[in-house]
C-alpha positions as CSV (number, residue, x, y, z in Angstrom):
1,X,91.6,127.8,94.5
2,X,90.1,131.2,93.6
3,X,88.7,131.5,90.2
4,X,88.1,135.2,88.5
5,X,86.9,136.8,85.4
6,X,89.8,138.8,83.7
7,X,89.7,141.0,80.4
8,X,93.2,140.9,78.3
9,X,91.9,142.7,75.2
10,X,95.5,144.7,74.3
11,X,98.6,143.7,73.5
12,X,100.4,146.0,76.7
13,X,97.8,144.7,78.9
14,X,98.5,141.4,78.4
15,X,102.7,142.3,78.6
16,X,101.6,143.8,82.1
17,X,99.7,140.8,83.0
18,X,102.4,138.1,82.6
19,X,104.7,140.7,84.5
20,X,102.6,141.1,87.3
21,X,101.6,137.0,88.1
22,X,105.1,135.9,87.7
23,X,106.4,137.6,90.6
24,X,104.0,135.3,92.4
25,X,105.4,131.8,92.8
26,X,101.4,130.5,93.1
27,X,100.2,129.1,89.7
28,X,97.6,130.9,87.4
29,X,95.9,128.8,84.7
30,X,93.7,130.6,81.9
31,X,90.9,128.9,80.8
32,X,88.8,130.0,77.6
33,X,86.2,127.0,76.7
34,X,87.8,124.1,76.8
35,X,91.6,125.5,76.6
36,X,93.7,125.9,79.7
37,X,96.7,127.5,79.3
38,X,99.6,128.5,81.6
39,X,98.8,132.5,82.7
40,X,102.9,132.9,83.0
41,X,103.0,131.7,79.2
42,X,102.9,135.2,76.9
43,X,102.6,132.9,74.2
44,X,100.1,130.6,75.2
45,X,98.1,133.5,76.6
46,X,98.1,135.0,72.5
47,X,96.8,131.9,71.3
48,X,93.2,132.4,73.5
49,X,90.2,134.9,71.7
50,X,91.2,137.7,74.0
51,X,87.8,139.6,72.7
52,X,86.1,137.6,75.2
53,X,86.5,137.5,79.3
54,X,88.8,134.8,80.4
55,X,88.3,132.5,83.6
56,X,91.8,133.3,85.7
57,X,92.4,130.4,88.0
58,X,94.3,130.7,91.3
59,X,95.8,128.0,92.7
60,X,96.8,128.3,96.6
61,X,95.9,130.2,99.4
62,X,98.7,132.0,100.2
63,X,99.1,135.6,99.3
64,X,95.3,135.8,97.7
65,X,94.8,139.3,98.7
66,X,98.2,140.5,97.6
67,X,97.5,138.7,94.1
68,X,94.0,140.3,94.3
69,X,95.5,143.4,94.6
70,X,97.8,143.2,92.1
71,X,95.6,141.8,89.7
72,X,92.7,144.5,90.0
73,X,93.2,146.3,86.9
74,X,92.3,143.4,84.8
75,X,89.2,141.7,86.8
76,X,86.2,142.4,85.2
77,X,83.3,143.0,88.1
């Protein structure tokens, strides 16, 4: 598992985001405090504070730097 920090703070970006990890069949958990939620869930990913940075988890090995790649516009350094 791979964990980074992610910022989703507009309503396109986070559109984009969902796009982008469901095209990967690995799965992507969100977690804000002591919430978790599914990254492929648009709606669960609107009920987090989006002000803040978000821990993106990754969960497998395969295709990390692809997914890394892919996911670049929204890691926060």
């Amino acid at each position: 598992m791979k964990t980074v920090k992610i910022s989703l703070n507009s309503i396109d970006k986070v559109k984009s985001f969902v796009n982008d990890v469901t095209k990967f069949e690995n799965d992507f958990d969100l977690v804000s405090g002591r919430y978790v939620i599914d990254a492929k869930s648009i709606m669960g990913i609107f009920s987090l504070d989006l002000s803040k940075t978000i821990d993106l988890n990754i969960h497998g090995d395969q295709n990390l730097d692809q997914i890394l790649a892919v996911l670049k516009p929204y890691i926060v350094e």
